[in-house]
N, C-alpha and C positions, 0 to 999 in steps of 0.2 A: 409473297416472295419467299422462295424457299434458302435460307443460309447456306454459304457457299464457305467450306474450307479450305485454305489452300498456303503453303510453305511459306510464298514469297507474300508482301506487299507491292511489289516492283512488279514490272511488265506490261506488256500489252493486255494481256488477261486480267489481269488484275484490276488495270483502267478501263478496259472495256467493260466490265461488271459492274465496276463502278458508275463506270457513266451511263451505266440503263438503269439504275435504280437497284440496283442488284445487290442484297448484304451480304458484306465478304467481311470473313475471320481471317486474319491469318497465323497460321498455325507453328510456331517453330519446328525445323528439323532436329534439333532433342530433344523435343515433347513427344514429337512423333516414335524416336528411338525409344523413350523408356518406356513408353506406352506399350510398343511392341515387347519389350522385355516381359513386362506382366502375361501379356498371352500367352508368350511362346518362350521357353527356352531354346531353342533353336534359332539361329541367329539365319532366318530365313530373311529375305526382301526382295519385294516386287513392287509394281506400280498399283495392282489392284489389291492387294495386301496393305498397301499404306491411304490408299484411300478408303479403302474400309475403318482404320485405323482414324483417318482423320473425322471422319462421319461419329466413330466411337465418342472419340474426344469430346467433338460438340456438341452429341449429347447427353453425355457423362458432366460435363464440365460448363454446361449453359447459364451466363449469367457470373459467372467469372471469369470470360475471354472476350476481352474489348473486339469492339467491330474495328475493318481498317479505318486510317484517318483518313478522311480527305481533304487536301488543303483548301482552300480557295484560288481564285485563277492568277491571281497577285502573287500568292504563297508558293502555289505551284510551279509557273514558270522561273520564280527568284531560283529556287530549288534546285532545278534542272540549270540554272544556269552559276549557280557556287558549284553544282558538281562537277559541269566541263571544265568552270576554271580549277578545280579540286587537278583532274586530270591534263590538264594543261601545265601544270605548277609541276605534276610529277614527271611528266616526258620531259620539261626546260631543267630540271633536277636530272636527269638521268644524264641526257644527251652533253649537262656541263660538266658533268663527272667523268665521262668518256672523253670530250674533247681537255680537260685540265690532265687525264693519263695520256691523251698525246702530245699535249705542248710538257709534259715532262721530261722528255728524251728529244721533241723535235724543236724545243722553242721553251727553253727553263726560265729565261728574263721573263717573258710573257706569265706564269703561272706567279711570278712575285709582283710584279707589275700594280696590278689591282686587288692583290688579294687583303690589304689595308683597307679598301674604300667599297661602299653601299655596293651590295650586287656582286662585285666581284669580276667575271668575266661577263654577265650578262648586261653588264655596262654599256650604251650604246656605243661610247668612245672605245672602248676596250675590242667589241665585235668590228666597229672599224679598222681600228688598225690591225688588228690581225688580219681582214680580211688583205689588207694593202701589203701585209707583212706576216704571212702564217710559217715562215719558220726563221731561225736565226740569221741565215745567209741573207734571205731579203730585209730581215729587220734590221740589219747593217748596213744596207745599202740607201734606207732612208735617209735623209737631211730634212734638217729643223723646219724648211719653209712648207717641205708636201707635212711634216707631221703636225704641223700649226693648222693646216690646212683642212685634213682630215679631221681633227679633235672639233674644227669649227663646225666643219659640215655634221658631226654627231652631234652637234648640239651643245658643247662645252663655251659658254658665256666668260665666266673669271678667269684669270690667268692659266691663259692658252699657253703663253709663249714659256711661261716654266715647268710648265708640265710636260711640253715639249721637249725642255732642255733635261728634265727628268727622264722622258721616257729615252730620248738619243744616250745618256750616260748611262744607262740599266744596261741598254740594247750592245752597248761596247765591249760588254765586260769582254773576257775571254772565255770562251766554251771548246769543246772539244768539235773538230769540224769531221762531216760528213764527208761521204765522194760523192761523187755532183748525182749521179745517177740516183744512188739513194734519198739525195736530199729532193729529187724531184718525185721522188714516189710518195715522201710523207710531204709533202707537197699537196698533190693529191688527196691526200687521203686526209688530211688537216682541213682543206679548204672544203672538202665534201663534208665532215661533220661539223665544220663551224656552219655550212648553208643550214644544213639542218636545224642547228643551235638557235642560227638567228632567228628561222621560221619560228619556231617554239616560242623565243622569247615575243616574236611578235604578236602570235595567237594568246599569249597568255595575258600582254598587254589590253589588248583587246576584249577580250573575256570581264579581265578584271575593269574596264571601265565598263563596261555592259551592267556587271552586277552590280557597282555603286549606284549607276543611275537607276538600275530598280532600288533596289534597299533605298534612296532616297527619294523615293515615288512612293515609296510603303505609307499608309494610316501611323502605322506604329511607330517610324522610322524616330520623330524625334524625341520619345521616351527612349532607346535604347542610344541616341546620340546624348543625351544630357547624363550619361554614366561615364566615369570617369573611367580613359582608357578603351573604350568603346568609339574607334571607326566606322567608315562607310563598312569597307569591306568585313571586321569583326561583325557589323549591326548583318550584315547579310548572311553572316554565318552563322549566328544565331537563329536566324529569322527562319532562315532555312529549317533547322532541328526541331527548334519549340513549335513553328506556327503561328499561323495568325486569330487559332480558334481559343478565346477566351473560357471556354469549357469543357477543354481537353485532358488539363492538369486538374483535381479538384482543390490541391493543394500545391503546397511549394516542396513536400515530402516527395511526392509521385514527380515532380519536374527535376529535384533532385536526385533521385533515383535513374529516370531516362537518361538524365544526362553524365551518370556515373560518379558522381561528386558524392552520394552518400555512399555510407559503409555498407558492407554485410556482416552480417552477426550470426556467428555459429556458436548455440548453445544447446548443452545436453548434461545433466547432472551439474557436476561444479566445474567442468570443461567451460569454457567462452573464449570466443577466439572474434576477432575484428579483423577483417581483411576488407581489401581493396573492391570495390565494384566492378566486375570484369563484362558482365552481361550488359550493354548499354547501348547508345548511339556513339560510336566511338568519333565521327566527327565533330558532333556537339561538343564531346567532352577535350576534344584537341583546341576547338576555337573557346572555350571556357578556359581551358589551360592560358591559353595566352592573350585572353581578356584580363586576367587576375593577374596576370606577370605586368602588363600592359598599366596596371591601375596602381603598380605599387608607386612610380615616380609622378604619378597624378591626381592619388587622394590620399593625405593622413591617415585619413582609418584606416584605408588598406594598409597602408605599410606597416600601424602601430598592430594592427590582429595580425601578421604576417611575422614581423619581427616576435613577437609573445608567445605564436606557435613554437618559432624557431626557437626562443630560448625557454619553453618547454622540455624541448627534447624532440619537434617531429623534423620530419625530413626536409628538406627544399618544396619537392612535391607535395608531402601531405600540407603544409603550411599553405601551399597553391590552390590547394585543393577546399581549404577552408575558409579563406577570402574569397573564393568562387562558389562557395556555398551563401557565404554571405549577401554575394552580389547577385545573386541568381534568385535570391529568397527578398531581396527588392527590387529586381524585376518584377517578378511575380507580381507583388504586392504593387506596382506602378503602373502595369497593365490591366490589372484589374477594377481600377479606380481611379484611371488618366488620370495618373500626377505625374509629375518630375521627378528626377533623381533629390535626395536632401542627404549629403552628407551626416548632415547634426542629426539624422533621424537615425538612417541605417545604422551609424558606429556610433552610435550613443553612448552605447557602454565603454566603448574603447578611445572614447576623445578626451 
């Protein structure tokens, strides 16, 4: 088999190579850049210019340029399915951002309404009543027994009937009133982005129960549930990043690194300088962010190495970021030798 370079790991190309047996490199597009730098001062670029460029590489560079990874068929589809919800999370994000600048001006009770309670507007009781009530005019026109009624049908169990009398004394206040004509345009135009709104929140519903039940279908699933602050969904988002291959990482240095949690170190004479990790899987390193955020009210160690950074001197962040080093370096270490989580083991030093 001849080695195959190429920018992306993603693609059909990419999978199709893969799946015939085919070893594929792939290549960063600013390796490829400085690469061309060296040849040429001329900031020329083409397609058979950089593929000559990437052929260089690999044989310049053989034997320290990992092949792609390939997941396993468990690993792979979890993958693809934390990434639609990834993108289902970001359109349900967009679209309520859009629909809360229109109940700004057309419906202001509504934007204070839920914005105290889980979710917010993507509240199922919240997308009902607006649907029943998407501007001020009609959310005065409601009475307690349709708004009892509606909050029932979204699903709201405990005290229907005060939340009720809460939402009718919000809905009273006094606002500045529209002319009819106008209030029926954003009417419109309300009731068209909450459809949207609610489709979102429903695809994304959906998604995200999809990927709990694989992450809990996973081999691995119940080491990464026995860590404290580690969900269905977090264990999928991990699962996603690191993989299911036990000889991927050869250490817990290289896992910390992919997943942006260690330093970089710039030194040259009596210069050194310690910055932030920027080159990494940046999703691994957001679902590690709030793995460790996730673990401070449900393990000791973490809070007491969190709190010690903090009164250190590091930031909120880097203190995040060292608890998620910690927790990352026994994963590691739990994966590799199916054990459990042991609090007394990992924060030994800090208990």
């Amino acid at each position: 088999m001849v080695p195959v370079g190429i920018e992306t790991d993603r693609g059909l190309l990419a999978e199709g190579l893969a799946g015939k047996g085919q070893p594929v490199y792939p290549i960063a597009p600013a390796v490829v850049t400085e690469y061309r730098r060296r040849l040429s001062p001329v900031r020329k670029k083409s397609d058979r210019t950089d593929a000559e460029i990437i052929a260089l590489v690999l044989r310049d560079d053989w034997g320290r340029i990992r092949p792609r990874y390939v997941p396993s068929a468990a690993a792979g589809s979890l993958a693809t399915l934390v990434d639609a919800h990834r993108r289902a999370r970001r359109t349900r994000l967009r679209l309520q951002g859009q629909l809360r600048s229109l109940l700004r001006s057309a419906h202001p009770a509504a934007v204070a309404a839920w914005s105290q309670l889980d979710g917010g507007l993507s509240r199922p009781e919240a997308r009902a009543v607006l649907t029943a009530a998407p501007t001020t005019a009609a959310a005065k026109r409601l009475t307690h027994y349709r708004l009892s009624k509606i909050l029932a049908a979204a699903g709201r169990i405990r005290l229907v009937d005060a939340e009720a009398y809460r939402l009718l004394e919000l809905f009273a206040e006094p606002v500045i009133a529209r002319r009819a004509d106008m209030e029926r345009a954003v009417n419109v135009e309300v009731s068209g982005t909450l459809t949207l709104f609610d489709a979102a929140c429903t695809v994304e519903a959906k998604l995200q129960e999809s990927v709990e039940e694989a992450a809990a279908a996973h081999l691995h699933a119940p080491i990464y549930l026995s860590f404290p602050g580690c969900g269905l969904l977090t264990t999928a988002r991990l699962l996603a990043g690191i993989g299911d291959d036990l000889e991927r990482f050869r250490d817990v240095r290289g896992l910390r690194a992919y997943a942006g949690i260690a330093p970089v170190t710039f030194a040259s004479g009596s210069s050194r300088i310690v910055q932030q990790r920027r080159v990494c899987n940046r999703a691994l390193k957001t679902a590690c962010h709030h793995w460790a955020f996730a673990s401070l009210t449900r393990s000791a160690g973490s809070r007491h190495l969190y709190d010690a950074r903090r009164a250190a001197g590091d930031s909120h962040a880097s203190a995040l970021r060292r608890v998620a080093g910690r927790l990352l370096g026994g994963l590691h270490h739990c994966l590799g030798h199916d054990t459990m989580f042991d609090e007394n083991i990992l924060f030994r030093s800090d208990l």
